[in-house]
C-alpha positions as CSV (number, residue, x, y, z in Angstrom):
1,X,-3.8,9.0,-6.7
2,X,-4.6,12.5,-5.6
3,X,-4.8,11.0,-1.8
4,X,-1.3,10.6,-2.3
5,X,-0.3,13.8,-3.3
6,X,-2.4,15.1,-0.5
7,X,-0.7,13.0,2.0
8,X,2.6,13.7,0.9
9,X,1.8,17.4,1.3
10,X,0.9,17.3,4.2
11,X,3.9,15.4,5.8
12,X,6.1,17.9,4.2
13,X,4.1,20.6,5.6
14,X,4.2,19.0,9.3
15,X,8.2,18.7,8.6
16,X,8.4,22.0,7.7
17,X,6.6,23.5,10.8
18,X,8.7,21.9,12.4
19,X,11.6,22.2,11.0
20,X,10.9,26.3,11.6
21,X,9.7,25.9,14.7
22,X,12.8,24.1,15.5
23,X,14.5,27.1,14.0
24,X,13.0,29.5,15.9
25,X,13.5,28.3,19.2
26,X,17.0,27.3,18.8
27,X,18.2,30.6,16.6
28,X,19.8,32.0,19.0
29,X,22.1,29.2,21.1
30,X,23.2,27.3,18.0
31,X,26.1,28.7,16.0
32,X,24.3,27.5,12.3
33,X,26.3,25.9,10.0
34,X,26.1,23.1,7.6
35,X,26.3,20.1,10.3
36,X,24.0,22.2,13.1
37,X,21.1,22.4,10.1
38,X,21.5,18.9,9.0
39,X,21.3,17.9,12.9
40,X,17.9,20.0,13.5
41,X,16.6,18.9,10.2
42,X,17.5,15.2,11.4
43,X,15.6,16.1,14.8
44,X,12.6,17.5,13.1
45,X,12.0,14.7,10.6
46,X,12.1,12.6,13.7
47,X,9.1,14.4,15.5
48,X,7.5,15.1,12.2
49,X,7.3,11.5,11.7
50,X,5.1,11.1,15.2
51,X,3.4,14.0,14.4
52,X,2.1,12.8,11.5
53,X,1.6,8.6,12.9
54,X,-0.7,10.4,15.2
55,X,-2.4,13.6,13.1
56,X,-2.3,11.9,9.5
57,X,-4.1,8.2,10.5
58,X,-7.5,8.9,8.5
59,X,-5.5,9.7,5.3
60,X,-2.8,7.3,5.4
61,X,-6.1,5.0,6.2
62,X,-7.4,6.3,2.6
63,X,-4.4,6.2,0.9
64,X,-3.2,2.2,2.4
65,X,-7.2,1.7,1.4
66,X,-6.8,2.8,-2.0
67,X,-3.5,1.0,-3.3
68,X,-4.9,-2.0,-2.0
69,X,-7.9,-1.5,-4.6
70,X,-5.6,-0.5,-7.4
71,X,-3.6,-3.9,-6.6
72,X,-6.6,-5.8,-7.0
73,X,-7.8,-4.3,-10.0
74,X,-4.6,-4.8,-11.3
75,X,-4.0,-8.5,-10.2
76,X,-7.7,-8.7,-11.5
77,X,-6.9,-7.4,-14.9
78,X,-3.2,-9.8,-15.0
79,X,-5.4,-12.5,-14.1
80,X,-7.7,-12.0,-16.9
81,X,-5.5,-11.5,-19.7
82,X,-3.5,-14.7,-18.6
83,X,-6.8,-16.7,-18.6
84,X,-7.3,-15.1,-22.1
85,X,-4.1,-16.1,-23.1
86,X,-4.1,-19.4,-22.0
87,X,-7.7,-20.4,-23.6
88,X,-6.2,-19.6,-27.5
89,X,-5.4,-22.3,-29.3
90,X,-1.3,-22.5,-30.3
């Protein structure tokens, strides 16, 4: 599952760009407090999330790719020990 850990650092990385860059720009015409932060945090989870539809395809491409084998091996394996199951005599 390391493809997972990789994706999921590298949407928090994109959020956090933005999130900064989003801090940045808006430093000094926003009074900060706790409700202007959750707002621009709301915002840049928002363009994070296209950001990353758009930069992150090839891994979430690997990662969707690679459950769907550990779901089969794991159906696979179910499957077998039910058959094994079922051919013993009661």
């Amino acid at each position: 599952m390391k493809i997972l850990f990789v994706y999921t650092l590298a949407r928090a990385a994109i959020f956090a760009a933005v999130f900064g860059l989003l801090w940045v720009i808006l430093y000094r015409q926003v009074e900060w407090n706790s409700v202007s932060v959750l707002y621009t945090a709301l915002i840049a989870m928002v363009i994070s999330a296209v950001i990353a539809m758009l930069a992150l395809r090839s891994l979430r491409d690997k990662l969707a790719l690679e459950i769907a084998e550990r779901s089969a091996r794991t159906k696979h394996a179910f499957e077998a020990r039910r058959a094994a199951e079922d051919s013993q005599p009661d």
